[in-house]
N, C-alpha and C positions, 0 to 999 in steps of 0.2 A: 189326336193324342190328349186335348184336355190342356195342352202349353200353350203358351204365350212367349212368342220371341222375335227377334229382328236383329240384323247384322249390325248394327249399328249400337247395339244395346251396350256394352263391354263399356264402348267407347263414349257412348254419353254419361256412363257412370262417372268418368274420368274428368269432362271434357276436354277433348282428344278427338273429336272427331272431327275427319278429312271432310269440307264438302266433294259430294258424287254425283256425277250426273251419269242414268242409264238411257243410251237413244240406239232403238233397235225398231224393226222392220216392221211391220205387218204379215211377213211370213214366222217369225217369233209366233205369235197369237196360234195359227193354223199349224204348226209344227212341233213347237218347243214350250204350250201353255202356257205362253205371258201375260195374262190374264190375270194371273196366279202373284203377278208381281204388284198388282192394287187391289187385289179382294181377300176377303177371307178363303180359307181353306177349304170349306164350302159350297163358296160361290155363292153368297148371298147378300155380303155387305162390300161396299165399298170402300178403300182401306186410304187415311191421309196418311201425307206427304211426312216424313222425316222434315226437321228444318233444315238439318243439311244437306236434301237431298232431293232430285229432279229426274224427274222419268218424261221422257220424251218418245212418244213415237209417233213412226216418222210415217202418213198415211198412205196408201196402197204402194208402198215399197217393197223392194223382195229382198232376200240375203245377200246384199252387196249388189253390186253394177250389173244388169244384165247386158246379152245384145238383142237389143232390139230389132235385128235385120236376120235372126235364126230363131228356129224354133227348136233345134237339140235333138234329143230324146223327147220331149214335150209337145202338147198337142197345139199352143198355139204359139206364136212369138214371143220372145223373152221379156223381162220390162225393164227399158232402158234407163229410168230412174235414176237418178245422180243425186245423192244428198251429201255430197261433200260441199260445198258453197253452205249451205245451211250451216252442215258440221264444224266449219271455218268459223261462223258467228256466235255458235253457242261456246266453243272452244275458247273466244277473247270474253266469252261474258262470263265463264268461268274465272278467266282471269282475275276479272273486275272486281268478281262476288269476293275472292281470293282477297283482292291487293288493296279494294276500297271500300267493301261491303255492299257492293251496289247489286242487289238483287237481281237472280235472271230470270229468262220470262219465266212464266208460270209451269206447271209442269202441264202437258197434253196428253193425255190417255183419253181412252174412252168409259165411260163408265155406264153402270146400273142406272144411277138416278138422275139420266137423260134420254135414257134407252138407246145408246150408242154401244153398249156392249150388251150381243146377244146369242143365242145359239146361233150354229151352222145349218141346220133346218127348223122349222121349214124355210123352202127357198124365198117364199114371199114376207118371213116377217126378216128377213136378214137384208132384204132390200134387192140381192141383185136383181138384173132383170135376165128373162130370158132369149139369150141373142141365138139366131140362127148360127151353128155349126158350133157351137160354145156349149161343152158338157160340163154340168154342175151336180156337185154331188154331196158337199157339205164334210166333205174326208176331212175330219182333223183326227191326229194325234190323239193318242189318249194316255193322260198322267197316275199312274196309279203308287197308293201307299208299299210300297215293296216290302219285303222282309228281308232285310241283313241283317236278322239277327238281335240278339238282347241288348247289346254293348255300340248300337251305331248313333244314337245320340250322345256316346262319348269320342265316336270319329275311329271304331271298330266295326270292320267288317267282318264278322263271322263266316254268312253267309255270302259267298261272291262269285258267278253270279245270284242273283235269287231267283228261285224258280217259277217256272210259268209255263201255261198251256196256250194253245191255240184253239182260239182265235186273237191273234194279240190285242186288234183293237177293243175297248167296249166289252170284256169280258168280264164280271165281277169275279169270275174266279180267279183271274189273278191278283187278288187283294182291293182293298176299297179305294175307288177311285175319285179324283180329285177333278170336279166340276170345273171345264173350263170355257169359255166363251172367246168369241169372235165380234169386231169391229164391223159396226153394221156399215153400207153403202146407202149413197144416192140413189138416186132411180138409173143415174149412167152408170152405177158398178164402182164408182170411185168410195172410198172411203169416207164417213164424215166429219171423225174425230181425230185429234193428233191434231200435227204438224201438215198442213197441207202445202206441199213446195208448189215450186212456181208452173209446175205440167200437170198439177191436178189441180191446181185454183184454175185454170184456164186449160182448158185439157182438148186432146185432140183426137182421144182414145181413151177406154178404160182401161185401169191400169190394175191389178192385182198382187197381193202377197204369195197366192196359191196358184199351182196348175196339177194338170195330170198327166201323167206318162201318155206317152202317144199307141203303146201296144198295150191292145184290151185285154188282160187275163181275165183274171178275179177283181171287178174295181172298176176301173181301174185304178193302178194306186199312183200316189202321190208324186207329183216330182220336183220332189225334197225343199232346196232353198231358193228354186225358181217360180218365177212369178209367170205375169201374161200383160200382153199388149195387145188390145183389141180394138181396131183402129174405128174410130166413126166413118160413116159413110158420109162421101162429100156432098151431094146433094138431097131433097125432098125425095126427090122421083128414084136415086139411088138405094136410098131408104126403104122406100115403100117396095120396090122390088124386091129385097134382102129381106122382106119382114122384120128388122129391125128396128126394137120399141124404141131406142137412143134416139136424138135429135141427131140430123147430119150436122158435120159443121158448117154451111150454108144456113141452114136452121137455127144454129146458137149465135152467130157471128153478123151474119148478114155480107160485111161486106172486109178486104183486108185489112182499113184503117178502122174498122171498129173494133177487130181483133187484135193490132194494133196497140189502142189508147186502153185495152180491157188489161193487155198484157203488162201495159207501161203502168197502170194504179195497181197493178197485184204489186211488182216490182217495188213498188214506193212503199205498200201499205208494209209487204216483210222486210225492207229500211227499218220501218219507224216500230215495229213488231222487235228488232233485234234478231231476227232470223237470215237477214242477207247484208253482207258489208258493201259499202259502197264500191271496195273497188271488185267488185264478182256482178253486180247488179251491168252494167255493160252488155256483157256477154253471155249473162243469162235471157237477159233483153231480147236479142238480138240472134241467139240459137233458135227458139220456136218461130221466127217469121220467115227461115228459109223452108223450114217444112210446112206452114202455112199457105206460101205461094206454091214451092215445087211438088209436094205432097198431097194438097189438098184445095187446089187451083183457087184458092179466094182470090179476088180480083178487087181493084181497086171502086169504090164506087162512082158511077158513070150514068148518062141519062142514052138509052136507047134512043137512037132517031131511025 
């Protein structure tokens, strides 16, 4: 359009303006174009921070809580992810920012000018790897310029809905569309930018924003605000039988107490980060070492006789 504008705009004229913080998934990005919410319109530059304002996302998380113990409609298990304990921390440092000006952390996106935000394919420059029985397809969403109309940058719709052909996705005939980008991955499929909680700083699976329907039409298509949980294989020789490029967690850990004291400095480091309050850090602790030993047999280190 040639404008220049930001919700915030009205209100800094004034000053009047609420601090905001916006913290949303990794399925945002793959579904809903959040990308869109720190770059230009284009998708070419990187956009700063409002001062009053913080964009948090939250790395390989899905739309709200999954289960982790079903896979749905979906092809592979849900992703069990819990960022409420996080959301507890940033919620008192809102406070803070609020009640004594104390700054909260920084905002976490991923961006262009670290190359943490990139397209959906190819599959290898977006990082995941390719796991046996794990279909990738790079399916995002696509955001286009709509037409409602002469009167909708006054908050008229004329046109509603606005018209469109098929094929919905990626079609310029229905109007010009808005470049949007995805959250590259490690070489395990985890995310690398954002807010990494305490199951992907130390992880015992990749975890995803995105999955796909489990019945193949056309696509397959999307299945919507559910992610994926795709466990590591427990041992070397497990691994290598699965053809899976990931490390087992035998491979990343070695032994239970080194996964352990890995899990006890993540816990500390998001303490002293501002992202876990002391009294959630306990029992965050303390949830991944039942599935460690019972899920994932590490055992304690021991000398063979």
């Amino acid at each position: 359009t040639g404008k220049t504008a930001g919700r915030y705009d009205r209100c800094t004229a004034t000053n009047t303006c609420p601090v905001g913080m916006e913290v949303y998934s990794a399925n945002e990005y793959w579904v809903k174009g959040a990308s869109l919410f720190h770059t230009d319109t284009k998708g070419t530059v990187d956009l700063t921070d409002h001062p009053m304002s913080r964009w948090y996302f939250i790395s390989s998380h899905q739309h709200g809580v999954g289960n982790g113990a079903s896979k749905g409609v979906c092809q592979q298990l849900g992703n069990p992810l819990n960022v409420f304990p996080t959301m507890r921390a940033l919620w008192l440092a809102m406070d803070a920012w609020v009640t004594s000006g104390t700054p909260p952390p920084a905002s976490a996106v991923p961006k262009f000018a670290d190359g943490t935000l990139v397209p959906p394919m190819p599959q290898s420059g977006m990082g995941f790897p390719t796991i046996p029985g794990v279909q990738y397809t790079g399916l995002k969403t696509t955001r286009y310029r709509w037409n409602y109309g002469p009167q909708f940058d006054q908050g008229v719709m004329t046109i509603n809905p606005p018209a469109w052909t098929p094929p919905f996705f990626d079609n310029p005939n229905n109007g010009t569309i808005y470049p949007t980008f995805i959250p590259k991955t490690d070489s395990d499929g985890n995310d690398i930018a954002g807010i990494r909680i305490l199951d992907v700083r130390v992880p015992l699976a990749t975890y995803t924003g995105w999955s796909l329907r489990a019945a193949v039409n056309d696509g397959p298509d999307g299945c919507e605000g559910s992610g994926q949980m795709i466990p590591f294989t427990k041992t070397a020789a497990d691994r290598a039988a699965a053809g899976d490029p990931r490390p087992s967690v035998a491979e990343l850990y070695g032994s239970f107490s080194r996964y352990y004291y890995i899990r006890l400095n993540a816990v500390n480091d998001m303490m002293t980060e501002g992202l876990l309050l002391p009294e959630d850090a306990f029992a965050e602790f303390t949830r991944g070492l039942v599935s460690a030993q019972n899920d994932y047999s590490l055992k304690n280190e021991q000398t063979d006789e």
